[in-house]
N, C-alpha and C positions, 0 to 999 in steps of 0.2 A: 659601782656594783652592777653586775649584770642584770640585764632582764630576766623573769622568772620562765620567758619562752613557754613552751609546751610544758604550761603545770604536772599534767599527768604523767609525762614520760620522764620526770626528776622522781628519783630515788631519794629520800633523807638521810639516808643509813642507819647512823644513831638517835636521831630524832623520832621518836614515838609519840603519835598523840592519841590517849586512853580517856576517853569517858569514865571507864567506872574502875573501880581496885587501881588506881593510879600508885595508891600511896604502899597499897602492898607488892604490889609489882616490883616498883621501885626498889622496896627495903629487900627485895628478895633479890635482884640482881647485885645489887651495891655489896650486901654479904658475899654474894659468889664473886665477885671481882676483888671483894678487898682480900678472901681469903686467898684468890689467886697471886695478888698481888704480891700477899706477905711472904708465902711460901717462894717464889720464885725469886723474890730479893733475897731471902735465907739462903736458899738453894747454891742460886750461883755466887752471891757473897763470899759461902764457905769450900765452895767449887774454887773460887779463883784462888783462896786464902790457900790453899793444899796444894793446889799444881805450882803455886809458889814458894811454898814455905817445902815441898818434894825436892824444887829444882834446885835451889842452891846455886840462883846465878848461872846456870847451865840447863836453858830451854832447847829443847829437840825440836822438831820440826813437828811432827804430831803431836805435841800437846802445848807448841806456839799456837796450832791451828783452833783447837780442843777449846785455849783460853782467849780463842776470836769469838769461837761460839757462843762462850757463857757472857762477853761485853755483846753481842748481837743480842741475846734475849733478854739482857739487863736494858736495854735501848729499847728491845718492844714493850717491856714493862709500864714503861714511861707514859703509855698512852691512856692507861686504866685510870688513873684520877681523873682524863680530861674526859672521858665515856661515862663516868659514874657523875658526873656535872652533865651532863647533856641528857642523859637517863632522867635523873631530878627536873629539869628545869624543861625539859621536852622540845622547846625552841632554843634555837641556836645561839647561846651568851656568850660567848667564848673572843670572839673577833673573828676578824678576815685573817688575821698572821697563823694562830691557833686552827683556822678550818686547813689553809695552806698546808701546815706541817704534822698536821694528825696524821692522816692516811699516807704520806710522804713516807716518816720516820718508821710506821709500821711496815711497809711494803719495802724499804730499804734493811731492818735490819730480818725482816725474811727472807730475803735476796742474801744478805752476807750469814745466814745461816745455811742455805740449801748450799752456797757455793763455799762454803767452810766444809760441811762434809762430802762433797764432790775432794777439794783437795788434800781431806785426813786421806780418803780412799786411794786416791794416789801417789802420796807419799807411804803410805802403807808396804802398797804396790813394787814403788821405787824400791824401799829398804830393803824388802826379802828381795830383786832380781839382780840387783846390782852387785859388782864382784869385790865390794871391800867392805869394813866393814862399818858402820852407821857410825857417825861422829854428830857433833852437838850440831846443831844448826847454826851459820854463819847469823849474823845479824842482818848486813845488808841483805842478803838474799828474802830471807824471812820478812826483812822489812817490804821488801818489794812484793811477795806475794799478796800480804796483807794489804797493803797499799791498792794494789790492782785489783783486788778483790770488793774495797769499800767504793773506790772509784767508779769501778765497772756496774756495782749497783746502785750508785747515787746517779749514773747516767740514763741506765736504764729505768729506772724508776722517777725520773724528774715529772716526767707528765702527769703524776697525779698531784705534783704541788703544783705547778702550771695550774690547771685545769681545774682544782675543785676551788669554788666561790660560793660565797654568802649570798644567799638569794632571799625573797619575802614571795610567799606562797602561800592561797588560802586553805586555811584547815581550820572544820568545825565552826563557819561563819565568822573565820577572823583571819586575820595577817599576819603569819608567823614568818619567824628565818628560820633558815634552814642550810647545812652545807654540804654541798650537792657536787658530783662531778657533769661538769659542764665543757665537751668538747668541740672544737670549730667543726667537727664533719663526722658524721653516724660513718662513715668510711676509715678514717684516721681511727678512730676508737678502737673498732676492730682489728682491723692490723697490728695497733699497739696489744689489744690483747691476746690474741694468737701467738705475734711472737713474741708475747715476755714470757705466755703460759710455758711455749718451746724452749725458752733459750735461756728461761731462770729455773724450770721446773721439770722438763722433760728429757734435756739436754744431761743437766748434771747428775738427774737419777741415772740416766743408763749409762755414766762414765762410775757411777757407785757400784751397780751392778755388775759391769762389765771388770770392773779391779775384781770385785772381790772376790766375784767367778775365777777369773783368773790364780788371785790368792789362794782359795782354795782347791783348785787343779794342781798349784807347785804343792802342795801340800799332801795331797794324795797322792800324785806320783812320786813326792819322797818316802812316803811309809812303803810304797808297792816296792821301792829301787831296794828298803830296806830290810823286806821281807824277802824279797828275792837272791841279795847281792850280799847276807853279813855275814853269811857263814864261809863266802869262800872271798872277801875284802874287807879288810879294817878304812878302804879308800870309801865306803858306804856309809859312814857315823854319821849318823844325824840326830840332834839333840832338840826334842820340839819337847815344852815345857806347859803345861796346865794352864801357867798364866800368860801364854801367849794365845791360846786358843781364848779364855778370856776377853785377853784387847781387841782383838779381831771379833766374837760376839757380841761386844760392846758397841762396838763402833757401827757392827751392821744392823745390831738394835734399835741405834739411835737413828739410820735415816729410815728403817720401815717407821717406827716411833715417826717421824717428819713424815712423813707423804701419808701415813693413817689421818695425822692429824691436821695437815694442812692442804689436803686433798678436798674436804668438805665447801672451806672459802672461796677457794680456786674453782671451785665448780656455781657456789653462789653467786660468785664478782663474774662467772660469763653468763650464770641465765638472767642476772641484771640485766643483760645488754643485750639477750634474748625478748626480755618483755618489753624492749622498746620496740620490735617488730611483732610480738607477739601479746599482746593485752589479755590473754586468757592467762598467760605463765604471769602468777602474782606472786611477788613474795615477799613477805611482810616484815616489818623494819624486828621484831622481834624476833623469829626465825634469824633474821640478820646476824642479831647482838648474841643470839643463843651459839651459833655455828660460831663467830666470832670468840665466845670465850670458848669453848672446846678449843679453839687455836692459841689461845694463849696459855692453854695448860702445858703447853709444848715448852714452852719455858721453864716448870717446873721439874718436867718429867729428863732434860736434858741433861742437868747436872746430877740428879738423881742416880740415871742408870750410870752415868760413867764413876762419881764418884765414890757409890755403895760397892760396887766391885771393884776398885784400886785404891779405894782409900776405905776399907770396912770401918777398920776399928778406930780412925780417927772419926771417921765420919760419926759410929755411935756415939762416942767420946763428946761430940761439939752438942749431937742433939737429946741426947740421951744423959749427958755428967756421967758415964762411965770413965770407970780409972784406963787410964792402957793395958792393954793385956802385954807380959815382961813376951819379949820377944816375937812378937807381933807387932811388923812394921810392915809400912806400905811398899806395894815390890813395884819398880819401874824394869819393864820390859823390853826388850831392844831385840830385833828381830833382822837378821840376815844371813842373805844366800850366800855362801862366796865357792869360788871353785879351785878343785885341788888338782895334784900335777896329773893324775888318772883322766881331769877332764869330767870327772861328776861334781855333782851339786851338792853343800853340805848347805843345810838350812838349821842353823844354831840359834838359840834365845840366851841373851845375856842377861839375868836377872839381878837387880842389887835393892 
């Protein structure tokens, strides 16, 4: 077990230690994380249940990506029983293996969330410019992005199963544990968080941005080509569908949704490592746990927006015991550019 080093400059995270209203505290958090919990095991449960029981054996490349997302938030969910034990018991019971792989698992499958919708936005991207027209997604291929994707964040992210250990530290005239990130050099920490904030967070947002800009520029210059070009070319048809504009609103929903809500931690986890130069910047392990759960409503909130809009009436149907409404099915969208012998762009949605 390490040394407890410079008491002061160890963080607990979850660990709280309260004098007084302990036991309300408590019962007030543990309700807001179990409610969190239930909804978001529902959520994505019935998320994955519909993009399955939609595809028919025939997954696309956008919502191979869509059902990485909802196993990414089912993975951070994981962590709210072992938070609502360390809330309770305020010193650290858990073990050395459990301190290891809390903060590991959490910061891993937010990594394979932000770089999930980093490659829906590209693939998106790819479907409408490419000149033929969208087919099922290959397996191996799919297998491989996925792959690279869990890989490149279990890489990135190993330093904090490294690094955080069980320590015993004095609070309120006594000897607690506590599990703490503990680095070999105030130099190394930094680096590491600069560039994960860049290269998991800053990076993927402006390749989201920058698709969807895109997306939506072929999009307006096809209404302009069409406003312009239909009355004297039948070579100008272009057929944009409600429920295409839809998956494209959905999708750019869900990463504003991601950076409103996982913008707040990102900015906690670096004035962390501000107040070890700075002892005035305090920030106190509840504040912690509070910004903490605002981020894992992100989980809730994921399966929600995409599923309420491409799967309505199943969706009422699961949470609601509503009958099906007779001819009211869920539309799967298929979106692309292709070019005709004229040499313009016809941007079609195939709906079924």
């Amino acid at each position: 077990m390490p040394g407890p080093g410079n008491c002061s400059a160890l963080f607990p995270f979850f660990s709280d230690f309260r004098a007084a209203n302990r036991v309300a505290l408590s019962a007030l958090e543990t309700a807001a994380l179990g409610c969190l919990f239930v909804l978001a095991l529902a959520a994505n449960a019935c998320g994955i249940a519909l993009l399955a029981r939609h595809s028919r054996g025939r997954l696309r490349a956008a919502r191979c990506l869509v059902l990485n997302l909802f196993c990414a938030d089912l993975l951070f969910i994981v962590a709210i029983p072992l938070i609502v034990v360390v809330r309770w018991t305020e010193s650290w019971t858990l073990g050395r293996a459990a301190c290891h792989l809390l903060f590991y698992l959490m910061s891993l499958s937010g990594s394979v969330t932000i770089l999930s919708l980093a490659a829906v936005s590209l693939e998106r991207l790819v479907s409408i410019v490419r000149l033929r027209p969208a087919s099922a997604c290959k397996g191996k291929v799919v297998g491989a992005i996925l792959l690279a994707i869990w890989v490149f964040s279990a890489l990135a992210t190993l330093p904090l199963s490294l690094f955080f250990h069980v320590v015993q530290v004095p609070r309120m005239g006594r000897e607690v544990l506590i599990c703490t990130l503990i680095w070999p050099s105030t130099a190394g920490e930094t680096a590491w968080d600069i560039c994960f904030a860049i290269v998991i967070f800053v990076i993927p947002g402006l390749v989201i941005v920058i698709s969807y800009s895109k997306i939506l520029q072929i999009a307006k210059a096809s209404r302009k080509r069409l406003n312009v070009g239909m009355a004297y070319s039948q070579s100008h048809h272009i057929r944009i569908s409600q429920q295409d504009f839809k998956l494209l609103r959905t999708l750019f929903v869900l990463m504003i949704s991601f950076f409103v809500m996982w913008s707040p931690i990102i900015i906690t986890i670096l004035l962390i490592l501000v107040q070890k130069f700075q002892p005035d910047v305090n920030i106190w392990p509840s504040f912690f746990f509070w910004i903490m759960a605002f981020t894992f409503a992100n989980s809730v909130v994921n399966p929600v927006l995409y599923n309420v809009v491409h799967f309505k009436h199943e969706w009422k149907q699961v949470f609601f015991c509503c009958p099906s409404l007779p001819g009211k099915k869920g539309t799967v969208t298929d979106t692309t550019l292709r070019q005709n012998n004229h040499g313009h762009f016809t941007l079609s949605v195939i709906s079924r």
